[in-house]
N, C-alpha and C positions, 0 to 999 in steps of 0.2 A: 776822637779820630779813629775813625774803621783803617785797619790795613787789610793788603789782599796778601796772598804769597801764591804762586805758580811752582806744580811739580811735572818733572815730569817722569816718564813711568816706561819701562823695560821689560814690557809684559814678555811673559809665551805665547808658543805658537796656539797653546790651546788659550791663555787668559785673552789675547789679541783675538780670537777667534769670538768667544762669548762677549767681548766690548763691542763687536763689530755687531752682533748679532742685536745686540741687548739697544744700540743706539738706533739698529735697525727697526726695533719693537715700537720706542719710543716715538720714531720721525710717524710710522703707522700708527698706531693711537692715536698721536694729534691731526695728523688727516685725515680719520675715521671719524673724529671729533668735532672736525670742520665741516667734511661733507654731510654727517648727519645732523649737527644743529643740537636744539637742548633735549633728543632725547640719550644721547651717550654722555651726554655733560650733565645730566640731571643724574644718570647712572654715576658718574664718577663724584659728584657732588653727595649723593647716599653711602660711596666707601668712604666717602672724610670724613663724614656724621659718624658712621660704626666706629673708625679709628679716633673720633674724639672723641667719643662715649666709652671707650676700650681705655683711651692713657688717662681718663678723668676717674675711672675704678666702677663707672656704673654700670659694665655691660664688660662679656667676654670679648675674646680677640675675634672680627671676622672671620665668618667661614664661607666658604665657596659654595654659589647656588650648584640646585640640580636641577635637572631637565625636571623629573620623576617629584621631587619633594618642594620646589621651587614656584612662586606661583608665576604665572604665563602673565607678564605684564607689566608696561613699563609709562613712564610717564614724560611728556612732552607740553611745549608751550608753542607749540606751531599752531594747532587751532583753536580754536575757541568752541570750548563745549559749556551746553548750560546744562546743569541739574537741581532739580525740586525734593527734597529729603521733606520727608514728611514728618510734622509732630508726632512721633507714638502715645499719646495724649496717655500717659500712665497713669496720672489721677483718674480720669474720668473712664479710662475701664475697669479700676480698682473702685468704681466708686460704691457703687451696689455694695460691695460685701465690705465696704468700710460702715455704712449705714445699717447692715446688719450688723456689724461688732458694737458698736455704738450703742442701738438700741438696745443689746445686749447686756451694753455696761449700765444704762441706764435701769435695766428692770431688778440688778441686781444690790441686795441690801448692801449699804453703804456702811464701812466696817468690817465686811467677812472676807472670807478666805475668796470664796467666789466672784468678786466683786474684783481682788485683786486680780484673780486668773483672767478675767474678760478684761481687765486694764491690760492687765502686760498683751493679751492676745490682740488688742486694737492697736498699742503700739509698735507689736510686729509688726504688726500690716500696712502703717504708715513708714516704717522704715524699708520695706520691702518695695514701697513705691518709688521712695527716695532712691535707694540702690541702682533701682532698672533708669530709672534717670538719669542717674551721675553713669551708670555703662555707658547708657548708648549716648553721652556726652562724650567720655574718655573717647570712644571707639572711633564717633564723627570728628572730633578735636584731633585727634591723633593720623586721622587718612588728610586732612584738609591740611595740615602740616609737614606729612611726609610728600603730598604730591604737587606741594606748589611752593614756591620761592619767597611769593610777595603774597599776604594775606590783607582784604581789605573788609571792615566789619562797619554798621554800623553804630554809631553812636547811639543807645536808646534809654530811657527814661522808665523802665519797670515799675517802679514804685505810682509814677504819677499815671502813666499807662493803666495802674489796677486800681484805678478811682471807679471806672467803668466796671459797675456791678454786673453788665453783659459780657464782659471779657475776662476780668481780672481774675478767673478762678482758667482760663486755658493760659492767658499769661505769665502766672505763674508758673505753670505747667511746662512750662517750656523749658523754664530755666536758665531764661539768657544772659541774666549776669552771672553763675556760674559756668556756660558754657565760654565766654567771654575770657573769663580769669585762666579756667584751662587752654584758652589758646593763645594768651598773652606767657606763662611761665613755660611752656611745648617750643614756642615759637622763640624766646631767647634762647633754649638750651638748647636747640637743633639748628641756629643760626641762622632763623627764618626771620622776614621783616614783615611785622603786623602793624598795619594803618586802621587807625580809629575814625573814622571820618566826623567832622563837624557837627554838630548836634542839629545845625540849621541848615544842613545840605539836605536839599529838596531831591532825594535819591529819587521817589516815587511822582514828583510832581515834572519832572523836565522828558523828554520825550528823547529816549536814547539814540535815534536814526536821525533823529533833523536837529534836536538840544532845543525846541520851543518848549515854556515853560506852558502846561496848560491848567497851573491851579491848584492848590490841594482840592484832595480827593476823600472822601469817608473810606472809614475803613474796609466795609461792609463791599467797597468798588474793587473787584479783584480783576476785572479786565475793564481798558479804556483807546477809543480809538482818536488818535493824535488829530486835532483841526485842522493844524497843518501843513503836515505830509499825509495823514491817510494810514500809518503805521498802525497795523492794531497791537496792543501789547498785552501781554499778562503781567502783570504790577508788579512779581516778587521778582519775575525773570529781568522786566525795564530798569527795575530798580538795583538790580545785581549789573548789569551793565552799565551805569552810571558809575557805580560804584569803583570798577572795573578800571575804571578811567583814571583816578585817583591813585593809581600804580603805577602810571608812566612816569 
């Protein structure tokens, strides 16, 4: 059983003075809150992130932005923005001078000192690919996170996807079961809700303006014009809007 207890309180002229002020603060925020919608509630939602990152030991106490040091930008779920991030396809611009280490290690005698140096010097170079990978994952996983509430991915099959000897070397390349795992452990500790959508949600086949279903499509089909409505769409943006939907 919860009990309450009621006090009451015998301020001064100046304590009565700051409660008055302070309740005054309070009633303005939440009508600043109101009339702007989720971009000051997405701002106060970011102070309770910092202060629960701060009493859990992983991060210092909040500090106060600057005009000057502060970046110009805030985030909002009023409209609807689409964006296309692009693969930085690391392997295959690291590819060249992997096939030169390679042949490298190849020409030299098997047993020598040299042979070792061109191993370790190829294995850099596969780890340096990897690195720029796993960054610009952290860096995408981490803004997709801090600027939206509700995250919806997805469901995909890599392994069976890289059966196709035409893709399976950019699909890996991608990374998307890693990038996946870093927005699943991001998204519990920042108190974000990530949707995995159904393996057999037809994200790319249904037509996001009218919801007619027009068929799987080959890969290779990156834009398609709905039968119809007449919609024309670009696959990855139709299919991020289906997907979109799956958050309500």
């Amino acid at each position: 059983m919860l009990k309450g207890y009621k006090y009451r309180l015998y301020p001064t002229a100046a304590q009565a003075d700051f409660l008055v002020r302070t309740i005054g603060c309070a009633r303005f925020v939440y009508n600043k809150l109101l009339e702007d919608s989720l971009a000051l509630a997405n701002a106060k939602l970011h102070l309770d992130a910092a202060f629960a990152k701060f009493f859990a030991g992983t991060a210092g106490f909040p500090v106060f932005k600057s005009k000057r040091k502060a970046r110009a930008s805030y985030t909002t779920n009023d409209a609807l923005v689409t964006e296309k991030i692009p693969n930085p396809r690391n392997l295959r611009e690291a590819e060249a001078r992997l096939k030169r280490a390679q042949r490298a290690l190849s020409r030299k005698k098997p047993g020598s000192r040299n042979r070792e140096k061109a191993r370790l010097l190829l294995a850099k170079k596969h780890e340096q690919v990897k690195n720029r990978r796993h960054d610009f994952l952290h860096k995408l996983s981490r803004r997709i996170v801090d600027e939206n509430q509700v995250v919806v991915v997805e469901t995909l099959k890599p392994r069976e996807m890289m059966q196709d000897r035409r893709l399976s070397k950019s699909i890996g390349d991608a990374g998307w079961g890693e990038f996946v795992r870093q927005l699943e452990y991001k998204a519990r500790f920042y108190g974000r809700t990530l949707i995995q959508a159904d393996p057999w949600f037809a994200s790319t086949q249904v037509c996001s303006a009218c919801g007619e279903n027009g068929g799987r499509k080959e890969l290779d089909v990156r834009e398609w014009t709905c039968a119809a409505c007449g919609a024309l769409h670009d696959r990855d943006v139709n299919a991020s809007l289906n997907l979109l939907r799956l958050a309500d």
